[in-house]
C-alpha positions as MATLAB code, in Angstrom:
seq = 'XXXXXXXXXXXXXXXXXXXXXXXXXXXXXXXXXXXXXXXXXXXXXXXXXXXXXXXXXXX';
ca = [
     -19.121   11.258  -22.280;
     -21.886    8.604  -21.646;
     -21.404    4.972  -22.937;
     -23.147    3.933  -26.449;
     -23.088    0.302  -25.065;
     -24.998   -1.989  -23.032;
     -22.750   -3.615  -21.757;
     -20.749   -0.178  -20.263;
     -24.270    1.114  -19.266;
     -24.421   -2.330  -17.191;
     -21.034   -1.949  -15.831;
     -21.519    1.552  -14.578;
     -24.973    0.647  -13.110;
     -23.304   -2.441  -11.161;
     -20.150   -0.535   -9.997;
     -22.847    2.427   -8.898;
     -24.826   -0.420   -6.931;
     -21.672   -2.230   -5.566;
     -20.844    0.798   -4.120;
     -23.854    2.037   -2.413;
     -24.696   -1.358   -1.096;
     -21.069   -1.185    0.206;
     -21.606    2.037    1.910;
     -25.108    2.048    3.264;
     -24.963   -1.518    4.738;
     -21.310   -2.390    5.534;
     -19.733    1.468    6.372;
     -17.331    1.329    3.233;
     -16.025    5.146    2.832;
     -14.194    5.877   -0.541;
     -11.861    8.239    0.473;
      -9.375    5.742    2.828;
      -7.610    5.485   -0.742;
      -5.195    2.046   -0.457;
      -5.788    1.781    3.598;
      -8.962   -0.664    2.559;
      -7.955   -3.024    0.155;
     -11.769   -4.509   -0.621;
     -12.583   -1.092   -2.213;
      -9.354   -0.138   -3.898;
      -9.150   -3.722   -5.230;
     -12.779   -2.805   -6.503;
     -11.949    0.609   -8.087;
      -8.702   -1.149   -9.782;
     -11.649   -3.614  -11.416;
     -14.145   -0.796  -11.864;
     -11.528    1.338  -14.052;
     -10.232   -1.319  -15.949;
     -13.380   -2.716  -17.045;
     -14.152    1.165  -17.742;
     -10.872    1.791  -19.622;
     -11.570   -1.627  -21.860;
     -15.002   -1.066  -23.051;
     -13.601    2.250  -23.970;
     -10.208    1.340  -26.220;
     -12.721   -1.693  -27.697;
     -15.172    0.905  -28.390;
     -12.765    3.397  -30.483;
     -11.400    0.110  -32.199;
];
């Protein structure tokens, strides 16, 4: 399901940036799960944000 919103467009676009910047310039790899805190603390963020726009959306 793709976002009606702007503002969940913008997120996605940022998260999608945050993480490529992450792994081309400072060798993040996404699949270390909790074992980096930096990117789990980031996909905690990225989801929530994600989950919110979505409940305010249906509201």
């Amino acid at each position: 399901m793709r976002s009606q919103s702007i503002a969940g467009t913008a997120v996605g676009v940022l998260a999608f940036l945050v993480g490529l910047v992450g792994y081309v310039a400072f060798g993040w790899r996404f699949g270390d799960g909790a074992s980096n805190p930096l990117t789990f603390g980031l996909a905690v963020v990225a989801v929530a944000v994600a989950v919110g726009l979505t409940v305010r959306d249906r509201l």
